[in-house]
Backbone bond lengths (Angstrom), bond angles and torsions (degrees), N, CA, C in turn:
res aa  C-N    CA-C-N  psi(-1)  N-CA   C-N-CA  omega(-1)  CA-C   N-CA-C  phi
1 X - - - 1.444 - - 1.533 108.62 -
2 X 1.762 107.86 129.98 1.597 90.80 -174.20 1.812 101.24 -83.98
3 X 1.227 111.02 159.74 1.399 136.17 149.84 1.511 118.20 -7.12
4 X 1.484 142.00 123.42 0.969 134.63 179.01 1.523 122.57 -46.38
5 X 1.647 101.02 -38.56 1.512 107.63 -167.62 1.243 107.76 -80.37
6 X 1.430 152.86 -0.69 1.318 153.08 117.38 1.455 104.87 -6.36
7 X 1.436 117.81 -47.66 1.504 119.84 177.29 1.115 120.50 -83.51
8 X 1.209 122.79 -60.46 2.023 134.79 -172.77 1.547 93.33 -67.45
9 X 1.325 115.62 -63.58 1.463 107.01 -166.44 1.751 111.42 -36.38
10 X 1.034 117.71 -58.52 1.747 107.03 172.92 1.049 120.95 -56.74
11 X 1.492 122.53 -16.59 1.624 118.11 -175.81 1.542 106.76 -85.38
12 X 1.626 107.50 -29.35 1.450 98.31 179.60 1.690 110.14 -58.78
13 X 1.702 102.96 -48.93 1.745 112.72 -177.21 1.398 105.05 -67.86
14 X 1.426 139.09 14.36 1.325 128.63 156.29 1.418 108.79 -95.32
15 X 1.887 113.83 -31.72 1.266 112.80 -168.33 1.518 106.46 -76.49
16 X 1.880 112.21 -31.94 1.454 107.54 171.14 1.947 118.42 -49.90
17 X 1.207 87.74 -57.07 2.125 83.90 165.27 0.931 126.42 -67.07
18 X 1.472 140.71 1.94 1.391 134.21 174.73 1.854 82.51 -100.64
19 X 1.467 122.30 9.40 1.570 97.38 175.51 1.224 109.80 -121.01
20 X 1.465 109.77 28.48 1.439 131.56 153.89 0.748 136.69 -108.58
21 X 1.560 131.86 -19.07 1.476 152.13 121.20 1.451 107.48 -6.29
22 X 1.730 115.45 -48.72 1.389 120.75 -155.23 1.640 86.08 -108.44
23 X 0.936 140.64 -60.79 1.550 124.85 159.36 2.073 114.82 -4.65
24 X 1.679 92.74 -69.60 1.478 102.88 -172.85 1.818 99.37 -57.47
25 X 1.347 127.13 -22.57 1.269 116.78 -148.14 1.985 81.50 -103.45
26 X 0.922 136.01 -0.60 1.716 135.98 -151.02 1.765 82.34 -105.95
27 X 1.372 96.11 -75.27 1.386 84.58 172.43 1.237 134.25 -69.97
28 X 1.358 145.31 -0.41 1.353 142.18 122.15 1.527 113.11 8.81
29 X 1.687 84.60 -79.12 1.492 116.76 -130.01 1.443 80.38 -79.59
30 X 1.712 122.97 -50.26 1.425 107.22 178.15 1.335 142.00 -47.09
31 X 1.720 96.85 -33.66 1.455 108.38 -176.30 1.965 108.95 -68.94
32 X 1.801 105.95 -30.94 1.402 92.91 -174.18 1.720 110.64 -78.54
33 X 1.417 114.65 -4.32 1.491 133.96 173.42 1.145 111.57 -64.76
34 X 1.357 110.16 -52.35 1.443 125.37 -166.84 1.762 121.47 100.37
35 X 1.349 102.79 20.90 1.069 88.40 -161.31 1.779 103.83 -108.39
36 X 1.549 113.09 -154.36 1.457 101.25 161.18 1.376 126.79 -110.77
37 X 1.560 114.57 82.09 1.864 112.20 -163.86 1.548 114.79 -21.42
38 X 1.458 139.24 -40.48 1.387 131.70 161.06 1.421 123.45 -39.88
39 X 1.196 119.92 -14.56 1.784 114.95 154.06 1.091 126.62 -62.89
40 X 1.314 112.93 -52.08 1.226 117.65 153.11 2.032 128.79 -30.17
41 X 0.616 121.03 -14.41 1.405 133.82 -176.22 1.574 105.57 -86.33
42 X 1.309 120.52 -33.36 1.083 126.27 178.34 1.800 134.57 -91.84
43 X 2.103 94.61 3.59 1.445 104.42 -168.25 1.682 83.43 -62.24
44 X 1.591 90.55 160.45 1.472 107.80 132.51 1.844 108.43 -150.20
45 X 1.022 114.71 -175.67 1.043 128.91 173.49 1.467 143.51 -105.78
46 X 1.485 102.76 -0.94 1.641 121.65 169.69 1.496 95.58 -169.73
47 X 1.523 110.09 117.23 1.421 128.17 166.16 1.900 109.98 -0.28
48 X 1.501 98.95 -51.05 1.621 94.99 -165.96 1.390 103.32 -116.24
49 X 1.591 116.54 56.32 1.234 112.99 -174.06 1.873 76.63 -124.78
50 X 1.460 137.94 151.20 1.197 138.97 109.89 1.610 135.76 20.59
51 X 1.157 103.10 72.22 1.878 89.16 -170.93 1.819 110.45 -44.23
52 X 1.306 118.75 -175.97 1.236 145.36 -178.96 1.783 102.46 -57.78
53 X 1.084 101.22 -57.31 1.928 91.99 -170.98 1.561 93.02 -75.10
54 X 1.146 128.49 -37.57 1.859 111.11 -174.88 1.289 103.86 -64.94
55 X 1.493 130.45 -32.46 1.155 108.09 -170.13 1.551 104.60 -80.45
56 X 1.416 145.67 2.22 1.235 140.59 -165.79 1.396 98.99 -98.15
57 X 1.583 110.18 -29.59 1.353 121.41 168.75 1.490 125.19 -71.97
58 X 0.943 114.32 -11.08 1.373 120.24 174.90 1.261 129.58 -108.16
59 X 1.562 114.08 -28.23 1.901 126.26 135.46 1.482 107.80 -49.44
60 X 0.783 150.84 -33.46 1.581 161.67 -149.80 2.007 95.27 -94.89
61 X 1.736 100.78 -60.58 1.688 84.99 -162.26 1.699 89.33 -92.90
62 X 1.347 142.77 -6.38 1.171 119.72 149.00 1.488 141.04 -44.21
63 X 1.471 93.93 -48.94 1.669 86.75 173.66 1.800 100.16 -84.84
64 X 1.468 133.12 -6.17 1.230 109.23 168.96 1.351 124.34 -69.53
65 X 1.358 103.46 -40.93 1.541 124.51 -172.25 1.513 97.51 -71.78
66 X 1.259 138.54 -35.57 1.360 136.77 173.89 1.865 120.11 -43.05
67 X 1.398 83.02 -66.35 1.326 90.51 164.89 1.613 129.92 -78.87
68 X 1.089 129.78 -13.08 1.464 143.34 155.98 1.838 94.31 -56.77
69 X 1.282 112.55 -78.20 1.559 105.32 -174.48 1.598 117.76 -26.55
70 X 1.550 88.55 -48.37 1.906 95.37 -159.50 0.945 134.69 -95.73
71 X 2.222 108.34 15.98 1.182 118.72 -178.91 1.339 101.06 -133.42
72 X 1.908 108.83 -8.94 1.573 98.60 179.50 1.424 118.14 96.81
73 X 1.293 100.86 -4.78 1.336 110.03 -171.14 1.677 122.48 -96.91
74 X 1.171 137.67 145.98 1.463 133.25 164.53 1.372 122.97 -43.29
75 X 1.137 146.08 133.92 1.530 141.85 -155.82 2.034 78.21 -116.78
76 X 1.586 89.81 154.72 1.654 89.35 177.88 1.847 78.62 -92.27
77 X 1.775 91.35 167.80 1.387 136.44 -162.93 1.753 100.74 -86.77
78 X 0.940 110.16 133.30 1.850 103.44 168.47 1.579 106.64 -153.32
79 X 1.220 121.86 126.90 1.299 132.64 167.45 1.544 117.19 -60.46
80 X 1.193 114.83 133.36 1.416 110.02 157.43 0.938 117.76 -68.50
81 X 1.704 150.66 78.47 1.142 127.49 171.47 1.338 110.20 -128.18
82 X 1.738 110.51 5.13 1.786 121.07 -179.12 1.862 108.40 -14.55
83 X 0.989 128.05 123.44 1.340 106.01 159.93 1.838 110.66 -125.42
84 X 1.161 105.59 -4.05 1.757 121.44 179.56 1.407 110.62 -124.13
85 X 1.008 114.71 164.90 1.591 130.78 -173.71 1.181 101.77 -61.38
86 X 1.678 110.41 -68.54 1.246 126.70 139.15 1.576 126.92 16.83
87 X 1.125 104.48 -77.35 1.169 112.41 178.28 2.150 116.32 -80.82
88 X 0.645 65.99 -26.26 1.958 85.59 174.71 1.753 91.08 -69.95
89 X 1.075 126.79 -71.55 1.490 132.32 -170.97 1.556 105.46 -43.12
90 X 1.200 119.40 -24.65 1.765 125.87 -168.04 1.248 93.91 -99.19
91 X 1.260 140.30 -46.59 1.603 128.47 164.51 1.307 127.38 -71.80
92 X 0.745 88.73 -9.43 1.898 101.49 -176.40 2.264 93.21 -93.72
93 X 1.264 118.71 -60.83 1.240 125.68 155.46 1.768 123.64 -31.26
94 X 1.245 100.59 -35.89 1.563 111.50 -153.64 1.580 87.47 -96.01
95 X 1.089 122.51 -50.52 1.914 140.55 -166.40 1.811 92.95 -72.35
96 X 1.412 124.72 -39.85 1.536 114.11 -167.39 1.727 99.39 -88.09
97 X 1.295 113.00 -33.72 1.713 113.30 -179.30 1.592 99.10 -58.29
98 X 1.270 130.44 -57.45 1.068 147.67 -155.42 1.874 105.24 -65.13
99 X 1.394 119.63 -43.17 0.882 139.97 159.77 1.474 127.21 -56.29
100 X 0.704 118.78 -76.16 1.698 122.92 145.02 1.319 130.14 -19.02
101 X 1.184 114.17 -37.77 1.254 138.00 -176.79 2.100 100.71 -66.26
102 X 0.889 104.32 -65.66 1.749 96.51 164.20 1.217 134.42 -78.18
103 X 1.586 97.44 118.74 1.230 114.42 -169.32 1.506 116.37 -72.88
104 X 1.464 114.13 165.89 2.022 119.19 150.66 1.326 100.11 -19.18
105 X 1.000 154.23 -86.31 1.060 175.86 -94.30 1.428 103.09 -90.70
106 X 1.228 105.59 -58.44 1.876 130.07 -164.64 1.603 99.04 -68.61
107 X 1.244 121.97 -17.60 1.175 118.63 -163.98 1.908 111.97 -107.58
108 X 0.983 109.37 25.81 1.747 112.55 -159.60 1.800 102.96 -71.54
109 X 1.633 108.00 -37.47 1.577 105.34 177.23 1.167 122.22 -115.02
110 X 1.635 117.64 45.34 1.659 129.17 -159.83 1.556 91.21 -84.05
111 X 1.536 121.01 -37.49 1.483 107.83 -175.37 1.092 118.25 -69.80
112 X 1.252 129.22 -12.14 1.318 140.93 168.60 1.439 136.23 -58.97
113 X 1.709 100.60 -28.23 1.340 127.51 -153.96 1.591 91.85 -73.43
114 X 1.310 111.05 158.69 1.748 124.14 168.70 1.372 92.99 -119.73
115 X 1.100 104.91 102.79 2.072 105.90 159.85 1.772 117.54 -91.05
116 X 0.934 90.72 110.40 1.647 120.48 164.13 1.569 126.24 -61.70
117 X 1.156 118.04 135.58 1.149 111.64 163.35 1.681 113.56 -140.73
118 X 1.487 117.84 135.82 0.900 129.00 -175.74 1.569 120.82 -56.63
119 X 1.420 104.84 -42.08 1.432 119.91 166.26 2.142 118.77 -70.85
120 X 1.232 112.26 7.10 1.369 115.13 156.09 1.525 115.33 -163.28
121 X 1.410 90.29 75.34 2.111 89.52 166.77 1.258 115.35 -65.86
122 X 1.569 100.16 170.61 1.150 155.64 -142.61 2.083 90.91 25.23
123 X 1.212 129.36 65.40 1.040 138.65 131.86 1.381 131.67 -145.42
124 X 1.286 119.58 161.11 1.769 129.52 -148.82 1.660 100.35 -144.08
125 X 1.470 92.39 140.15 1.684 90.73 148.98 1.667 122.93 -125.57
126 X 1.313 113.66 138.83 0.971 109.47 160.14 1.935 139.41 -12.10
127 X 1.066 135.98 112.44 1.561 112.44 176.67 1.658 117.74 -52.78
128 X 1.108 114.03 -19.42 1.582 111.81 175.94 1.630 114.88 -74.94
129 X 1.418 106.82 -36.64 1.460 136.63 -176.43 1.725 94.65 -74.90
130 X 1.511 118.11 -61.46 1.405 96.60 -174.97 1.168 137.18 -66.72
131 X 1.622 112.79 -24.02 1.252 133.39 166.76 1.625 112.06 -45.27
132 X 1.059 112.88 -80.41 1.248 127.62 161.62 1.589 145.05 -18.62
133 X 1.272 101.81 -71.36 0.802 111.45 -175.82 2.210 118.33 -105.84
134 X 0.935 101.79 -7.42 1.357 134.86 166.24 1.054 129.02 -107.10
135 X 1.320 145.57 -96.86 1.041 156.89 177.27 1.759 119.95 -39.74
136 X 0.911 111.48 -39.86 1.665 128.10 161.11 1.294 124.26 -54.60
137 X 1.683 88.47 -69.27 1.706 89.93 168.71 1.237 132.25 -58.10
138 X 1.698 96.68 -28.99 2.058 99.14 -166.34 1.412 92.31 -63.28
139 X 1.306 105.99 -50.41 2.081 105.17 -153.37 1.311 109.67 -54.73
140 X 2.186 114.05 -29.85 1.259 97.30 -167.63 2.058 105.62 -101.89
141 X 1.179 80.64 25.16 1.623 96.28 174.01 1.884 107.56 -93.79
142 X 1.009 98.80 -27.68 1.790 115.21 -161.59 1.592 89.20 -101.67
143 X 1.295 117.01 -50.82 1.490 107.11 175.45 1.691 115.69 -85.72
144 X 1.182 139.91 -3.09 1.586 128.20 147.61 2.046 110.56 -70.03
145 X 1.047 101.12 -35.63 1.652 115.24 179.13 1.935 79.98 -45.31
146 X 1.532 112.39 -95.39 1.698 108.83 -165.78 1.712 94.43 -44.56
147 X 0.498 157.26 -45.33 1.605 145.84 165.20 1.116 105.81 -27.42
148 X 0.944 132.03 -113.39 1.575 144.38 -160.43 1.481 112.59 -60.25
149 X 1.554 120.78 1.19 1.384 130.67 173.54 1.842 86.98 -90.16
150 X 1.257 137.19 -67.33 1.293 128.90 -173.26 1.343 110.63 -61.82
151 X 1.666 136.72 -16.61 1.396 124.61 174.25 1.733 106.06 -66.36
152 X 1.535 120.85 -55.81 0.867 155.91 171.63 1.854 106.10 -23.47
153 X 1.307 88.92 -66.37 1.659 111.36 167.13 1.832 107.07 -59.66
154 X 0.786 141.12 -20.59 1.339 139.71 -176.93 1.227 117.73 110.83
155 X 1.500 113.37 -18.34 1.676 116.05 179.40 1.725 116.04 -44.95
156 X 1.524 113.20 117.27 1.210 90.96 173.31 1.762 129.64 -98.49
157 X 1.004 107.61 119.47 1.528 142.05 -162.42 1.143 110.52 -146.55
158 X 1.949 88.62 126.99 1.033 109.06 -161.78 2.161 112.79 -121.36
159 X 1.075 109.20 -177.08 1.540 79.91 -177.93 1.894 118.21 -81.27
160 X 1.156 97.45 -6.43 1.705 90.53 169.78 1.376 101.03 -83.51
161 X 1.105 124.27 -13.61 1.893 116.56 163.41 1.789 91.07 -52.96
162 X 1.416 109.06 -83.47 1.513 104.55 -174.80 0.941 129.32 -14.67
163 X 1.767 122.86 -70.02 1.124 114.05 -142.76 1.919 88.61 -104.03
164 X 1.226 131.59 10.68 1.275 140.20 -178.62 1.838 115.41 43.62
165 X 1.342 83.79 -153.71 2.089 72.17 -167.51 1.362 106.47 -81.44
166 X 1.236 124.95 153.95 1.537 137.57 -149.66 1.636 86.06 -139.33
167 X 1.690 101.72 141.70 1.509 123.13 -166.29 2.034 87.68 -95.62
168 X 0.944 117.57 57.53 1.876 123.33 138.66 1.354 103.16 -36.08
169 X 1.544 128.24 140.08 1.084 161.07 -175.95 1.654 103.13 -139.11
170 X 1.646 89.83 136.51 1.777 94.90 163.19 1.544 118.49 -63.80
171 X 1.454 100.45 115.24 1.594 92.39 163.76 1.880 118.89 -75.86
172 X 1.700 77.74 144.86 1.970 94.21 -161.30 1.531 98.25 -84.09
173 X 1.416 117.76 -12.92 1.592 118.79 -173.35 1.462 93.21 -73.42
């Protein structure tokens, strides 16, 4: 049986492009505003919450670091320093190529893996456990955050923006 992340891992790199969809739709909406959609980058919603580009950055090294954990592999490097959409679109681009890039294959001893974190030694999770129950949730915690930071902002987006186009099949009944 292959590895769960054979599955999620593409859903995160579909959910990263459906957060360019909402990029293209930010600046839209700014340009018919008048304003400069790169403000937007900086909402947040409570003083000590993460503005808008950190949180894109932090969906971004979740699913990098996800898959870095669970194949053993080096995750590429990215600065926080997004300050344009622009520039968000090239990490967001750079994090889903990169992702993609490991196959079924890459994943044969992910349940095996002990993921670490620097921020709580001498404890581990499982790779089945981090996947799961971590790693999943954070990204789509960090990616509803730019969600509801661009509703907030006026972008209109809606939840089929979210969850983007869905593979529907004719029902044979």
């Amino acid at each position: 049986m292959s590895h769960p992340a054979t599955l999620l891992v593409p859903q995160l790199a579909f959910s990263l492009r459906q957060l360019l969809v909402w990029a293209d739709k930010a600046e839209a909406y700014a340009a018919t505003r008048g304003f400069d959609a790169n403000v937007l980058l900086g909402t947040r919603l409570s003083p000590d919450m993460f503005p808008l580009v950190r949180q894109v950055g932090s969906a971004c090294d979740t699913a990098k670091l996800c898959v870095s954990r669970l194949t053993a592999t080096q995750a590429p490097v990215h600065a926080d320093d997004q300050k344009t959409w622009e520039d968000v679109r090239v990490r967001v681009h750079d994090v889903v190529s990169w992702i993609e890039s490991h196959r079924d294959e890459t994943y044969p001893t992910a349940s095996d893996v002990l993921v670490r974190f620097g921020w709580y030694p001498g404890h581990a999770l499982p790779g089945d456990t981090y996947l799961l129950q971590f790693a999943v949730p954070n990204f789509y915690f960090h990616l509803s955050m730019v969600y509801a930071l661009l509703r907030h902002g006026g972008v209109p987006l809606g939840k089929a923006d979210f969850l983007g186009p869905i593979g529907f099949i004719a029902d044979p009944a």
